[in-house]
N, C-alpha and C positions, 0 to 999 in steps of 0.2 A: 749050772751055776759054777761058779768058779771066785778065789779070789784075786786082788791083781796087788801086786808088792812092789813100790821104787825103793833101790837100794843104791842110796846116794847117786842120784840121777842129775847127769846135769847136760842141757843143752847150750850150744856154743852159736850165735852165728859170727860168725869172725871173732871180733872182740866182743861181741854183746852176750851178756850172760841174758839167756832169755829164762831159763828155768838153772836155780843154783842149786845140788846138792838138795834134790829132793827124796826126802823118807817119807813113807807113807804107806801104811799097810790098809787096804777096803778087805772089808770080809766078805764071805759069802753070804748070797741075798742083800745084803748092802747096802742101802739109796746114798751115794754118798757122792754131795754136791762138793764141788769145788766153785770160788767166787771169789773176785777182789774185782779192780778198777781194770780199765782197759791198760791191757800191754805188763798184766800182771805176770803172767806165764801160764794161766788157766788151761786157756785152747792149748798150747804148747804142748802140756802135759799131756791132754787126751787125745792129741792126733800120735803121739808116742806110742799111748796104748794101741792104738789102730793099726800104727806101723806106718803112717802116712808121713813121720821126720824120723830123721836117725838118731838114735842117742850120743852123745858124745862119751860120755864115762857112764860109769854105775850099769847097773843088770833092775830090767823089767821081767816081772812074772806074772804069765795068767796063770792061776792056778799055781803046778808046781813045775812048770816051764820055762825057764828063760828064753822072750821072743826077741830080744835084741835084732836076731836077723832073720827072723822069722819071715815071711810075706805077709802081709795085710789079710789076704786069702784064706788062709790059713791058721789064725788066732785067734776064729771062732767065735768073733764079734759081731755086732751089727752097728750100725752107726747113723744118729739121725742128724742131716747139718740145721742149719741157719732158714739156708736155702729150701724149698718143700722137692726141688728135682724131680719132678714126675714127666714123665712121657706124654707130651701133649696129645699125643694122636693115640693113645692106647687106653682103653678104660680101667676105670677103677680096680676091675680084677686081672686084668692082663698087669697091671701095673705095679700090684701085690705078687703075681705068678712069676713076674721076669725073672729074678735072681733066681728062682727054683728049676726053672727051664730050663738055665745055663747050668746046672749043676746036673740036669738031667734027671731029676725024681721020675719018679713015675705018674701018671697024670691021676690017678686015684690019692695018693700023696697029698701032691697040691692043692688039688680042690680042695680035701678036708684040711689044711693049713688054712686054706682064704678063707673059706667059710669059717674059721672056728674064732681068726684074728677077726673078719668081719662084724660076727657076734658081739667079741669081748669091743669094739669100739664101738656097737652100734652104727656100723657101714652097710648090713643086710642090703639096705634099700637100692642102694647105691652104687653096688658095683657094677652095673652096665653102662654106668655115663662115665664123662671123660672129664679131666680135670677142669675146663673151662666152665662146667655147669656147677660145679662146687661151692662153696665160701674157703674162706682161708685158713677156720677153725676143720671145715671137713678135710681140704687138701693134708694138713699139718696129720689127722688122724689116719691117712691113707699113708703119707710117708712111716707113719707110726707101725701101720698094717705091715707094711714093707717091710722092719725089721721084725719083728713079728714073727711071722712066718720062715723066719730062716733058723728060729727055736736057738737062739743064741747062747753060750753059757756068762756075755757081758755083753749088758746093751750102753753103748755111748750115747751123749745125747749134747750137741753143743747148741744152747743156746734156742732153744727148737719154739720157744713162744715170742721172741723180739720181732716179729712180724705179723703179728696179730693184735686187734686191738684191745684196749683193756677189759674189756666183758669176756672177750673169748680168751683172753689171759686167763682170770678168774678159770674158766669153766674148765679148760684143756688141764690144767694143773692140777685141779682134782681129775680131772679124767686120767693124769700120768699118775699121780699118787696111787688113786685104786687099783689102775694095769700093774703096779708095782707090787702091790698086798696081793694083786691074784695069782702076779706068775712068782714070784719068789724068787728070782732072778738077778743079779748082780745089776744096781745101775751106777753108772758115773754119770754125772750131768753139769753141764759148764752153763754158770751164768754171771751177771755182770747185779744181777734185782736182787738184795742181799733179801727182800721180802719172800720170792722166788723159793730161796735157798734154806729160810726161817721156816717154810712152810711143808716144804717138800722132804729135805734131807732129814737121814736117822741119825747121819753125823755130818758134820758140815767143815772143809778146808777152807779156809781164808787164807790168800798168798797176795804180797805185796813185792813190786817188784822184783819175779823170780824166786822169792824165799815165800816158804810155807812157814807162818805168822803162829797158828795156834788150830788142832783139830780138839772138835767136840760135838756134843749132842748141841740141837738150836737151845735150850736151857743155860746148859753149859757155856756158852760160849756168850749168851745174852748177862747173866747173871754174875760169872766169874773170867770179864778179858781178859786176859795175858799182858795184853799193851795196850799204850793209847790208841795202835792204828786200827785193833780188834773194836775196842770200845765207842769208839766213832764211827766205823763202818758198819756195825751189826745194829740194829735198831732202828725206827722212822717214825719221826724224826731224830737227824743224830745226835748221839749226848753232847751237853754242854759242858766247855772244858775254861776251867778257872785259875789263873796261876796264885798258887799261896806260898805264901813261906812259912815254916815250921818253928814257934817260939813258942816255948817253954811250956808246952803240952797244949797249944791253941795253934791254928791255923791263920795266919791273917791274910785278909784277901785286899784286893781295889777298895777304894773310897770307904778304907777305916773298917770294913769287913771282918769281923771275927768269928771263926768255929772251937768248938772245943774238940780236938782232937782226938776220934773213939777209942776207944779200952782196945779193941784189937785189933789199932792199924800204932800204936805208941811202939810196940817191939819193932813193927817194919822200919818206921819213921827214924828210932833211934833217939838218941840225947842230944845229937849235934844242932844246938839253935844257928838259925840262920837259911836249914836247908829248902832248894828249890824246889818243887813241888808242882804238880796240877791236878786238883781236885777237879773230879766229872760227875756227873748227875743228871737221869733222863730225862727229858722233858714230862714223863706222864709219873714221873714220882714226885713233881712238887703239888703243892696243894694248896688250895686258899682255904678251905675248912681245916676244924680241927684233926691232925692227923696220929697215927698210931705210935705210941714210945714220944722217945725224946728227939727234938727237931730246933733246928737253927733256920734262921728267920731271912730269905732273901728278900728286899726293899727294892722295889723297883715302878716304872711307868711303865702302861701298855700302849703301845704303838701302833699296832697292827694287830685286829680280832678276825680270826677265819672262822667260821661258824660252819660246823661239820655237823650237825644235827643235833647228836647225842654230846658232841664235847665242843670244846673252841679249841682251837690253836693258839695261843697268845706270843707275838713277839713282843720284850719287855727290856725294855733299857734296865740291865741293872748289873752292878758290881764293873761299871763301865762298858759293856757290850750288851751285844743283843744275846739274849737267854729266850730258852725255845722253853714253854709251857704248856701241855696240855691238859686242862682240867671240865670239870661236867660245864654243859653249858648253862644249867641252871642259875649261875651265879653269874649270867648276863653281867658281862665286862666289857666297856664302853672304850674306845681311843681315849688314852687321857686319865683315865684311871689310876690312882696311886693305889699301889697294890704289897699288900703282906705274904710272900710264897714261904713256904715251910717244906724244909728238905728235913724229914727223918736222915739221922745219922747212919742206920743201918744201909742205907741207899747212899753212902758216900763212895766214891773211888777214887783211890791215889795215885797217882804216876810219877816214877821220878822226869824230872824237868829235861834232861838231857837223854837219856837211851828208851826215856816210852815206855818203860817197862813197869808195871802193875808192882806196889809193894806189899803184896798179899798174897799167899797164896791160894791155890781153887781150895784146899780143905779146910783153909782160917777160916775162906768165905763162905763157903756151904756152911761152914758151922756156926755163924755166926747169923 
């Protein structure tokens, strides 16, 4: 195990800032996802650690190492890509043994590595066949075996389920989660499914265009954003975002909209009437029943009902756009529907209009 530390990192390609002045300390044993949108600087970041891009400034550490020019070889990682890369013509154990043979272990070594990663993935069966007799959930778990067996002190991991399909999404993800509670071992993991990221990570990076946005635990980071682009990315479906302006201790929103402005976002907000603003609110906090504490009334039509079994989806014309609602589906809501949604206040979130940024802090919010 080991930790890995960016200190002020930043990658260059010509003019393009691909990764800006990145800080970022992962602990030991760690699962600690990094996630944003495509061309955020995610992968960037972890092919760094690998030593597969050069850094341009700042100092990388596994552990208490600076690898800036370290070899890839040498950094004591393993790495799993996109891609599953296994050797068509070699079976499942020979495929697991390669990197171990090139390193020249001794063949009583290897074995008991294959056999031990074979165990923990449930591969026993399978290691005399060759990748073409596989599925794509077993291939992914043999790439898995692969790093595995080189007993890493940082396992990478980019994006290792975007080629499977969604059941064996599901299944592989706990299958990384528990390999990660067994071996106790440092992960990084790069994905683009903030679900992925919610589910897996002990702490979770979100970076938007080359800047790291806000780290935390998935709690942390679902309950108290940092900005509007935290607060819209983390969550499925993403919050719904409303522009108000700030007057005289109420909020007013589209089409004559009023909220009363909570007891502890009035400090954030300030005295200045007139200010821009954007209130957000998740889809699964509105409510057509009576709900808990004190709540403001959003007024709106349903448009579009996705029937999910246990809830509905609701898309609802209201406050002038489309508002994303999920509520139980027992209260069978028809196209057409005029409908009463009720946002408890404590589920409000404020942004200023212009920089994004959350007028809250995480301990107002936790406390409140």
């Amino acid at each position: 195990m080991a930790t890995v530390t960016f200190d002020h990192v930043t990658k260059k390609y010509g003019d393009v800032l691909a990764v800006n002045d990145l800080n970022l300390a992962i602990n030991e044993g760690e699962f600690m996802v990094l996630v944003g949108p495509s061309g955020c600087g995610k992968t960037t970041s972890l092919r760094m650690i690998a030593g597969l891009e050069e850094i341009s400034s700042g100092e990388l550490k596994i552990g208490d190492r600076i690898v800036n020019d370290v070899p890839p070889k040498d950094r004591d990682i393993a790495m799993v890509f996109q891609s599953y890369a296994l050797y068509p013509h070699m079976t499942v154990r020979d495929n697991m043994a390669f990197g171990l043979k090139l390193r020249k272990l001794p063949k009583s070594d290897i074995e008991k590595r294959v056999n031990e990663a074979a165990g923990i993935l449930s591969l026993d069966k399978l290691l005399d066949r060759k990748p073409k007799e596989l599925s794509g959930g077993q291939r992914q778990r043999v790439a898995l075996g692969r790093a595995i067996v080189r007993e890493p002190a940082v396992f990478l991991m980019d994006e290792p389920l975007s080629n499977l399909d969604a059941k064996l999404r599901v299944q592989t993800r706990a299958e990384i989660a528990r390999l990660h509670q067994r071996m106790g071992t440092t992960f990084v993991y790069v994905t683009h499914d903030q679900v992925e990221a919610m589910t897996m990570g002990t702490r979770i990076a979100v970076m938007s265009d080359g800047l790291l946005q806000q780290v935390g635990t998935p709690q942390v980071l679902y309950d108290t954003p940092s900005n509007r682009f935290v607060a819209g990315f983390i969550g499925s479906p993403a919050m719904n975002f409303v522009e108000v302006t700030a007057d005289n201790g109420k909020l007013v929103g589209p089409e004559g909209w009023v909220a009363e402005l909570p007891g502890r976002l009035r400090n954030a907000v300030g005295a200045v009437n007139g200010r821009k603003l954007i209130a957000g609110f998740r889809p699964e906090h509105l409510e057509l029943k009576e709900a808990e504490g004190q709540t403001v009334t959003v007024p709106g039509r349903a448009d579009v009902v996705e029937y999910l079994g246990n809830e509905e989806l609701l898309h609802v014309t209201a406050l002038g756009k489309d508002v994303v609602a999920i509520v139980d589906s027992d209260n069978r809501v028809k196209p057409g529907d005029v409908l009463q949604l009720l946002l408890p206040y404590t589920k409000l979130h404020l942004f200023d209009a212009e920089s994004g940024a959350s007028l809250i802090s995480e301990r107002e919010q936790v406390a409140a």
